[in-house]
C-alpha positions in Angstrom: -62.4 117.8 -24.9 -59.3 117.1 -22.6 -61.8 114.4 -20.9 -62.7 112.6 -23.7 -59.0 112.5 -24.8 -57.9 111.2 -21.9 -60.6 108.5 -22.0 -60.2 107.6 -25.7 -56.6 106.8 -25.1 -57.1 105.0 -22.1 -59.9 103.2 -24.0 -57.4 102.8 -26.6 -54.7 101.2 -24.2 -57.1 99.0 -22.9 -58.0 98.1 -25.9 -54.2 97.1 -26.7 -53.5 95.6 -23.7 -56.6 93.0 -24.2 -55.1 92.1 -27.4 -51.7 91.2 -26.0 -53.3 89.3 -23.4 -55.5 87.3 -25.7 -51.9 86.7 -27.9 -50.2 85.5 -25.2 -52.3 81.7 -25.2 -51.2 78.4 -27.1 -53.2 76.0 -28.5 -51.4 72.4 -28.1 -52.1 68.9 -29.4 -49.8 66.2 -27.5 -49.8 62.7 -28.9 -47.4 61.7 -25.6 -48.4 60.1 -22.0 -51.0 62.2 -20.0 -48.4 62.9 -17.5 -45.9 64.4 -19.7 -48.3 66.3 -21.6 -49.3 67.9 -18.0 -46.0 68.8 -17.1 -44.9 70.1 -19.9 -47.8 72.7 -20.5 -46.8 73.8 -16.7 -43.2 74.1 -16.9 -44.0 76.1 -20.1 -46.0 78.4 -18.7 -44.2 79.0 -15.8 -41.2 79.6 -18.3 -42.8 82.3 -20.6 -45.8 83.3 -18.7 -48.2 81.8 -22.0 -51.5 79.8 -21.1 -52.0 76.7 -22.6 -54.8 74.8 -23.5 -53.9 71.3 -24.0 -55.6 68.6 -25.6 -54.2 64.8 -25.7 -54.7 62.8 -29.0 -53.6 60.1 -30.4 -51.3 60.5 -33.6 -53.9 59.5 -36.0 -56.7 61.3 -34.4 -54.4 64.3 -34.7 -53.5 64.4 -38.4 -57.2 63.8 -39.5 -57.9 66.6 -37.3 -55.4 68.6 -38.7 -56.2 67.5 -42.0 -59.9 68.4 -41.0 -59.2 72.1 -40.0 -56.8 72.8 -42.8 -56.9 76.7 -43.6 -58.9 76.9 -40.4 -57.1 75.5 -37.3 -57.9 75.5 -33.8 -54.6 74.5 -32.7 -51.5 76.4 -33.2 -48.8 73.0 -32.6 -49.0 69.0 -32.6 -45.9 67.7 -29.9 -44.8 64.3 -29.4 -46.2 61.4 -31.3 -44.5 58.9 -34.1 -43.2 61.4 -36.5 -44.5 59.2 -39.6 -48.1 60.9 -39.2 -45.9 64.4 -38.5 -44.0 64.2 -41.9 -47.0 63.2 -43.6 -48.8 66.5 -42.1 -45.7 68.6 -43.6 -45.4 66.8 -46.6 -49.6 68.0 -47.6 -48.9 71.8 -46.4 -50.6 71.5 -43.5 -47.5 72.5 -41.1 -45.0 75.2 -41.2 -41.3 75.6 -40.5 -40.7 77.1 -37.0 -36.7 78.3 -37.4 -35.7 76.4 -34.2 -32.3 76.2 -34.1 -30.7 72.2 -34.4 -27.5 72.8 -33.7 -27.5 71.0 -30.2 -30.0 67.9 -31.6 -28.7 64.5 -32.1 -28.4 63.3 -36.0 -32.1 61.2 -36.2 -33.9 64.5 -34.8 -32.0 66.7 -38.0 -32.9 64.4 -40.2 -36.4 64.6 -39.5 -36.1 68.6 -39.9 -34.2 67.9 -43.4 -36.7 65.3 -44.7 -40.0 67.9 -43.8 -37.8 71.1 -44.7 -38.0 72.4 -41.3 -41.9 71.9 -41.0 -41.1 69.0 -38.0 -38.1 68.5 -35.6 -37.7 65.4 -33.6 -38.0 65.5 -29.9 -37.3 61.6 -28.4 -36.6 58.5 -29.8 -38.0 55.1 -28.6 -37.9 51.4 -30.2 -40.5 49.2 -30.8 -40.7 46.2 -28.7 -42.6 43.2 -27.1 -44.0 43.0 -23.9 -44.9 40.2 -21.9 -46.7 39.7 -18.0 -44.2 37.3 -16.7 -47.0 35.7 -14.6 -49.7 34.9 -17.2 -46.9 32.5 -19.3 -45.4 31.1 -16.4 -49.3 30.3 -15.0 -50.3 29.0 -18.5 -46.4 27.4 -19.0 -45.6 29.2 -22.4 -42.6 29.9 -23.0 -42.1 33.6 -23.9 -41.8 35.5 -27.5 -38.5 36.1 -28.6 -38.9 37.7 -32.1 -41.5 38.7 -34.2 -42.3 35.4 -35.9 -42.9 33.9 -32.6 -46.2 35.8 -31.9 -48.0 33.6 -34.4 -47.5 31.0 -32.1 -51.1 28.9 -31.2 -50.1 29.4 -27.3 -50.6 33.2 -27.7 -54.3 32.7 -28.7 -56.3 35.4 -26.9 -53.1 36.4 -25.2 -51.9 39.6 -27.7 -52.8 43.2 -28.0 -51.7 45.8 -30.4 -53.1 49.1 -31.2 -54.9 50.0 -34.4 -52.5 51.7 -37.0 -55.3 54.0 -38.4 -55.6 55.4 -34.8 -51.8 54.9 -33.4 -48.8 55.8 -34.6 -46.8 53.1 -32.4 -49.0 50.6 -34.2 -48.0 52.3 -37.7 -44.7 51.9 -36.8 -45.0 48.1 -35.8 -46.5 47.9 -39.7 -43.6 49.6 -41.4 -41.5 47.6 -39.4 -42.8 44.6 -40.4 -42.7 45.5 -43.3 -39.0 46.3 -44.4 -38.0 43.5 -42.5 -40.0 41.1 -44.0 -41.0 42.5 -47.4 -44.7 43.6 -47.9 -46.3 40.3 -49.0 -44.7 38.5 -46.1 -44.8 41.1 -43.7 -48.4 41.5 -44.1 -48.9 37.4 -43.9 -47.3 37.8 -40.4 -49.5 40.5 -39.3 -52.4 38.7 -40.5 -51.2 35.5 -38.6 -50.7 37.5 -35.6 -53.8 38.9 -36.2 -55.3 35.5 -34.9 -53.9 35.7 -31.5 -54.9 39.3 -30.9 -57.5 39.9 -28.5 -58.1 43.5 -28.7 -56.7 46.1 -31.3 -56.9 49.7 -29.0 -57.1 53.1 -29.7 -53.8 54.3 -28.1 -50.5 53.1 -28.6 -49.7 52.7 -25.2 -52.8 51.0 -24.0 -51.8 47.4 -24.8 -48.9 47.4 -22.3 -50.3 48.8 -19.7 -53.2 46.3 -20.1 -50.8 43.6 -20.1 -49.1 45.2 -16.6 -52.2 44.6 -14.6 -52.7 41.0 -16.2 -55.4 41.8 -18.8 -53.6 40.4 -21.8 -50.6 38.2 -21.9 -48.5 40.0 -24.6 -48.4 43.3 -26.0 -46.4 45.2 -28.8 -45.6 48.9 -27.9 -42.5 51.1 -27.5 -40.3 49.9 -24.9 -39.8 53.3 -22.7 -43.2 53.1 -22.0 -43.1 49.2 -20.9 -39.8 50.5 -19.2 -42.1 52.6 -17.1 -45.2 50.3 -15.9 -41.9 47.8 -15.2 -39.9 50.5 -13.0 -43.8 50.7 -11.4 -43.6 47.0 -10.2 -45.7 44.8 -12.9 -44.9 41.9 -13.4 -43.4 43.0 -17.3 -40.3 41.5 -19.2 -39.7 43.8 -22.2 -38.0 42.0 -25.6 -36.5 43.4 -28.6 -37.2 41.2 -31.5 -34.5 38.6 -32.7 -34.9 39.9 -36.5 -34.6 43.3 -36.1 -37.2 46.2 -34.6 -38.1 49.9 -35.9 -37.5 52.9 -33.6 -40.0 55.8 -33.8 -38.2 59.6 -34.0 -41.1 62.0 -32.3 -41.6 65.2 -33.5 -42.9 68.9 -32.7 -44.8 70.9 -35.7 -46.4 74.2 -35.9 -49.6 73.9 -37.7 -50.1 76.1 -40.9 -52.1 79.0 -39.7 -51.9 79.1 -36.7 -53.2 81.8 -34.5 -50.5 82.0 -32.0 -47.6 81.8 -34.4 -45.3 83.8 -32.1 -46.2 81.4 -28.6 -45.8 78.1 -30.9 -42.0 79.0 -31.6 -41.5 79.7 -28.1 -43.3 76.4 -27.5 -40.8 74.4 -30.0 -37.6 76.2 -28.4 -38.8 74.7 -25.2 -39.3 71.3 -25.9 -36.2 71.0 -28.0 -33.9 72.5 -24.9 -31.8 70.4 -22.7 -33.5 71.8 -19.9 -37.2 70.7 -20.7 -35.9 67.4 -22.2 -34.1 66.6 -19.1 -37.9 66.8 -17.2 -39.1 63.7 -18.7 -38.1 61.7 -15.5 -40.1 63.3 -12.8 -43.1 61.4 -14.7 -41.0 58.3 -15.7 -40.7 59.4 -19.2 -37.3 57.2 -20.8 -37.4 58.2 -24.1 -34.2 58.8 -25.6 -33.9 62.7 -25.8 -33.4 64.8 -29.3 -31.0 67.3 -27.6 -27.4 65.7 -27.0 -27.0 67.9 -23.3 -30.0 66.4 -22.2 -29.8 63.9 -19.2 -30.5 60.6 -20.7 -32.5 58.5 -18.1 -30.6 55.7 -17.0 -33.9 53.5 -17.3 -33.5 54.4 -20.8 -33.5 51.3 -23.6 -29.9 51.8 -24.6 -30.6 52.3 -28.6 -27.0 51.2 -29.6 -27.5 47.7 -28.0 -30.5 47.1 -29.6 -31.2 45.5 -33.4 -32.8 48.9 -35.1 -33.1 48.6 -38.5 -32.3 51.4 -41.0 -36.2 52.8 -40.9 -37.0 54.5 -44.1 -38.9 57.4 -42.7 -38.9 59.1 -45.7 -40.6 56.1 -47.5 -43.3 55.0 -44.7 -43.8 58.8 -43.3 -45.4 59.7 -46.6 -49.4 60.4 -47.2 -49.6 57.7 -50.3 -47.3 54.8 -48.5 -49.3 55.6 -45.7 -52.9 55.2 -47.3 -52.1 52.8 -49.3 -50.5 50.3 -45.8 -53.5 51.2 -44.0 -56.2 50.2 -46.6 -54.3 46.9 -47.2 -54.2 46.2 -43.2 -58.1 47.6 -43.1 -58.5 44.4 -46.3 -56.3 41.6 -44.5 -55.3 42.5 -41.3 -58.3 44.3 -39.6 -61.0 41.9 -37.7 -64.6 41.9 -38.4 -66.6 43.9 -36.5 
């Protein structure tokens, strides 16, 4: 009887102790870089000990996922990424308030938290810009964009690429921006007249810079720490910010609704929002501006105050029906034939 005592407890605690180990995993979508998606899972888990299985997805591939598994999830938190898609995801139940404390966070990463009652927090900051390979236009003797209005120029024909808003949340961003600017009817004339000097719409947000870094497009629209990067690399990149005016995105961290690994996601969100994880970005020549004000800002970093940002309504353009209703009307005059 003793025996089989001692057995069934340590049956019992072996029982337990598989459960905590199984607990102690993560599930994590990142909509950032490769590279800072890598190092981030690995300083994390060399911080808490946690395991994390990491999957990299665009913005709009994440929220239909998301959307997709609702009730069901197989991921317990979405980092990085525009934080329209991220509000949108709060905004339809589908993500859940973490209790991060915001005291250290800069004002545009609160106001995220306000606008989605705690279900997203913002994490960087980055403008919208345009890109340009320095030695296509001086070879074909163009002279170079200097706002947005420019880009419908007949030079550029062939010569511009821009990712697809439905898949991208810089893209998105490039659409509201044009958008407020300009007003809707006009805005969307622009990006329609664009539209006829675009060679390739991508997936990714960050694809159309780096294709104009090794000369496979002339001009690209983007966010300008990641052109910041390929030019700190050694392309042959010049970086503008648009004469009228440009949007900024505000990235954001959420824990999704349901999630298995509630616990591990809050740890995860503590993280990223520290100065200390913020202050990584560098080693992978991230130069986003970071949410936490004792972060160490990288001095590569686009300096936000002297650019043109206008007073983004994310509010307005990070909801599900302004949302839909852009994308359908860029799907009707914007989006090419295929």
């Amino acid at each position: 009887m003793k025996k089989l005592t001692i057995m069934g407890a340590a049956m019992l605690a072996g029982t337990v102790l598989a459960g905590h180990a199984s607990a102690q995993e993560l599930n994590v979508i990142c909509s950032n870089e490769q590279d800072w998606c890598d190092l981030m899972a690995s300083a994390f888990e060399d911080e808490t000990g946690i395991d994390v299985s990491m999957v990299r997805k665009s913005t709009g591939e994440t929220l239909a996922q998301v959307r997709a598994e609702a009730g069901n999830p197989k991921i317990d938190v979405w980092w990085g990424g525009t934080g329209d898609p991220h509000l949108i995801a709060s905004a339809e139940g589908l993500t859940q308030p973490s209790g991060a404390d915001t005291s250290e966070l800069l004002g545009w990463a609160v106001n995220l938290a306000e606008i989605s009652g705690g279900r997203t927090i913002g994490i960087h900051a980055g403008a919208l810009g345009i890109a340009y390979n320095t030695e296509i236009l001086a070879e074909k003797g163009v002279e170079p964009p200097a706002c947005w209005r420019d880009l419908t120029n007949p030079d550029y024909a062939g010569e511009i690429q821009v990712a697809n808003p439905n898949s991208s949340g810089t893209a998105y961003t490039e659409l509201a921006t044009l958008v407020q600017i300009f007003g809707e009817d006009d805005g969307f004339r622009l990006l329609a007249e664009i539209g006829e000097n675009v060679n390739t719409y991508t997936k990714s947000g960050s694809a159309p810079s780096k294709a104009a870094a090794r000369g496979e497009t002339g001009i690209s629209i983007g966010f300008m720490h990641d052109m910041v990067k390929l030019a700190k690399a050694g392309f042959p990149l010049a970086i503008v910010s648009p004469c009228e005016g440009t949007g900024y995105e505000v990235g954001g961290v959420s824990i999704i609704e349901g999630a298995q690994n509630f616990d591990e996601a809050v740890q995860w969100v503590n993280f990223v929002l520290s100065a200390e994880a913020q202050s990584l970005g560098p080693q992978v020549d991230v130069f986003n501006v970071p949410s936490n004000s004792n972060a160490t800002v990288p001095p590569e970093s686009p300096a936000l105050e002297s650019i043109k940002l206008i007073d983004y309504d994310f509010a307005t353009y990070g909801s599900s029906e302004t949302r839909a209703r852009l994308l359908a009307r860029w799907d009707e005059e914007v989006k090419p034939a295929e």
